[in-house]
C-alpha positions as CSV (number, residue, x, y, z in Angstrom):
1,X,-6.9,5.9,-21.1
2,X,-4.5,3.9,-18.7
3,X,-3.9,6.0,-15.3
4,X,-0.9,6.0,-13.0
5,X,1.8,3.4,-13.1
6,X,1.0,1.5,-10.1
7,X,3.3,-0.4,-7.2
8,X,1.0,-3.2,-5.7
9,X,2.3,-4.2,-2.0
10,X,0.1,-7.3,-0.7
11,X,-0.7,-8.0,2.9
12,X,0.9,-10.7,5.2
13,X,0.7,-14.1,3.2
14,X,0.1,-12.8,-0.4
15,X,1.9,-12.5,-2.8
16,X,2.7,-10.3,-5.7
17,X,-0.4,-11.4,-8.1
18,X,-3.1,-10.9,-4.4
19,X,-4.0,-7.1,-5.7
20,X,-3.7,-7.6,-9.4
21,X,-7.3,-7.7,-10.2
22,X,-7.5,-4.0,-8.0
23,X,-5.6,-2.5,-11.5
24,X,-8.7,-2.6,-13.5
25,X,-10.7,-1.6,-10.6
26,X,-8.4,1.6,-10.0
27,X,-6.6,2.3,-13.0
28,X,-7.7,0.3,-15.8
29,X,-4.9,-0.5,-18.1
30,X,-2.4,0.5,-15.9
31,X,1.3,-0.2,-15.9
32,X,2.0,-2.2,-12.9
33,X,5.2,-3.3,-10.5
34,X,4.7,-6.7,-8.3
35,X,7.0,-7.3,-5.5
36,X,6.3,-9.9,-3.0
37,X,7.5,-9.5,0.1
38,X,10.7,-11.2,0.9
39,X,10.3,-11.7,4.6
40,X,8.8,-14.5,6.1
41,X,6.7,-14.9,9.3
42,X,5.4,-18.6,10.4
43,X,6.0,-19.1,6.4
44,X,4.1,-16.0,4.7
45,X,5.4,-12.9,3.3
46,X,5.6,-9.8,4.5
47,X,7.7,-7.0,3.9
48,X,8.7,-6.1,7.1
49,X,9.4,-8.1,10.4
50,X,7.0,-7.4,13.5
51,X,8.0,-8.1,17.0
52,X,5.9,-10.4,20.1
53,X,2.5,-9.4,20.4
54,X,2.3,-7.6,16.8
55,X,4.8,-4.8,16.8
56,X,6.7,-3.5,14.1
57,X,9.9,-4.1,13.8
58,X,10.7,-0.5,12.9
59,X,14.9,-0.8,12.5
60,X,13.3,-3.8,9.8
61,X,10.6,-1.8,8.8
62,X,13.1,1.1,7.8
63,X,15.7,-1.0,6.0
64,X,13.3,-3.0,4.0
65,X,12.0,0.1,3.0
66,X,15.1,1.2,1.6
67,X,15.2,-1.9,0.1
68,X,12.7,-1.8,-1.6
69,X,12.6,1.8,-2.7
70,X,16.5,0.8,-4.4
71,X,14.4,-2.1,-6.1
72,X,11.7,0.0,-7.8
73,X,13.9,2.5,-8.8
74,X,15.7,0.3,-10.6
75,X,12.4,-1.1,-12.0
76,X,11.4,2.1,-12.9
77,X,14.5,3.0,-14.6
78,X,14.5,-0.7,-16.7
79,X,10.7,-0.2,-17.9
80,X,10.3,2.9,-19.0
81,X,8.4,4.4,-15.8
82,X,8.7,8.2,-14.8
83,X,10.4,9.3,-11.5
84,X,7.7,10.4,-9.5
85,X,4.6,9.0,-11.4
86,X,4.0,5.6,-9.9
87,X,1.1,5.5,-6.9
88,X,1.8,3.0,-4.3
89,X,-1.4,0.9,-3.7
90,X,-1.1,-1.8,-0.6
91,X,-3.0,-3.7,1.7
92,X,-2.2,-4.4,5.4
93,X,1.3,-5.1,5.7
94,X,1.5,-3.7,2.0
95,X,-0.2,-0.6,2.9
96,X,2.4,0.0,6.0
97,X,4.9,-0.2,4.0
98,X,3.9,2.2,0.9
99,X,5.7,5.9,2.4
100,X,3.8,7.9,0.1
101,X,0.1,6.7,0.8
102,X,-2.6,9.0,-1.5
103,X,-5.4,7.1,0.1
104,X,-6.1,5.5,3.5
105,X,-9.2,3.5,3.6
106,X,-10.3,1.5,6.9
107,X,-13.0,-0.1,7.8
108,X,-14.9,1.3,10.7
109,X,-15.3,-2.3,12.0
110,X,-11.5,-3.4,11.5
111,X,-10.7,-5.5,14.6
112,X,-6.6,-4.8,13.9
113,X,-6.2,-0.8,13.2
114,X,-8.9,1.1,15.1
115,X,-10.5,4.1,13.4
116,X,-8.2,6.6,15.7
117,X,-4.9,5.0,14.7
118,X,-5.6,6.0,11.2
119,X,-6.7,9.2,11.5
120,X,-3.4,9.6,13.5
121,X,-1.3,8.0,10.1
122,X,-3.0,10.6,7.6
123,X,-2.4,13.5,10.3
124,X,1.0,12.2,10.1
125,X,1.5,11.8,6.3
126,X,-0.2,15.6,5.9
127,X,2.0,17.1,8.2
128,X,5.2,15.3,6.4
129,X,3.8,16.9,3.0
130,X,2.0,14.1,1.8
131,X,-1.5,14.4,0.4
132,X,-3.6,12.0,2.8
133,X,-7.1,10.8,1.7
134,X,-8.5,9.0,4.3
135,X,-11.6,6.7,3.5
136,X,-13.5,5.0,6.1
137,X,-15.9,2.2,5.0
138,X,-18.7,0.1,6.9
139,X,-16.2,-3.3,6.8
140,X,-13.4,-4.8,8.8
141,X,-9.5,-5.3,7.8
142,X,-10.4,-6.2,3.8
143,X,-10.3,-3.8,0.8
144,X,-13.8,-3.7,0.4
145,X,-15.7,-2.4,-2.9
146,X,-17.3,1.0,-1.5
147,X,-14.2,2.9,-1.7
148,X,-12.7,1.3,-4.7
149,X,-14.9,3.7,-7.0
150,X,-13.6,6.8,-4.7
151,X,-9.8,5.6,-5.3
152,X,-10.4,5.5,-8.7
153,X,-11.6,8.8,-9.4
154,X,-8.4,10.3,-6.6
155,X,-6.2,8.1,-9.3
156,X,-7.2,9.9,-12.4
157,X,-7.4,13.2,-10.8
């Protein structure tokens, strides 16, 4: 049985096809929605500007957002896919970007977002209303294979 319609948001320099291969990991079978990111720093993508010294942008951040929510509800609408049931998954700059985050998985060696930061983002998303699932694994800033079993069984919960 396919799971969850899901929204794939790559990090900085990807592009839409980077978490592709993650569908069958998470949700085999899956209908899926690619977007690449349409802004550019030093020539990659990204979907949201950042500011010196690694920043966020977050007057960018917030209307790239919007764009982007107008663009996949208009997907959604053209192929078929139900209000409500599509799970963002993103990595990095993909994963900043998703609002409504099921799962937050970082590595407890990841030189870029320390361990405390993203405790702070799922506090955060809980006390918003979101359901936050935060997964730490041994690695740095990659999606690495431990919690890919773990996000798979939260997708077809």
């Amino acid at each position: 049985m396919a799971g969850p319609p899901l929204l794939l948001l790559h990090g900085t320099g990807g592009d839409e096809h980077e978490l592709l291969p993650l569908r069958d990991l998470l949700a085999p079978g899956a209908a899926v929605l690619l977007v690449r990111g349409t802004v550019l720093e030093n020539g990659m993508p990204r979907f949201f500007r950042r500011l010196p010294d690694g920043v966020f942008d977050e007057d960018d951040l917030r209307r790239q957002a919007a764009d982007l929510a107008t663009f996949v509800e208009a997907a959604s609408t053209a192929y078929g896919i139900d209000a409500g049931s599509l799970v963002a998954v993103g990595f990095s700059n993909g994963a900043n970007t998703a609002a409504a985050l099921v799962v937050v998985p970082n590595g407890r060696r990841d030189p870029m977002i320390p361990l405390g930061l993203t405790a702070r983002l799922v506090e955060e998303l809980r006390e918003r209303g979101a359901e936050a699932v935060e997964l730490a694994h041994p690695g740095g800033h990659q999606i690495h294979p431990d919690v890919l079993p773990q996000v798979r069984a939260l997708l077809g919960a």
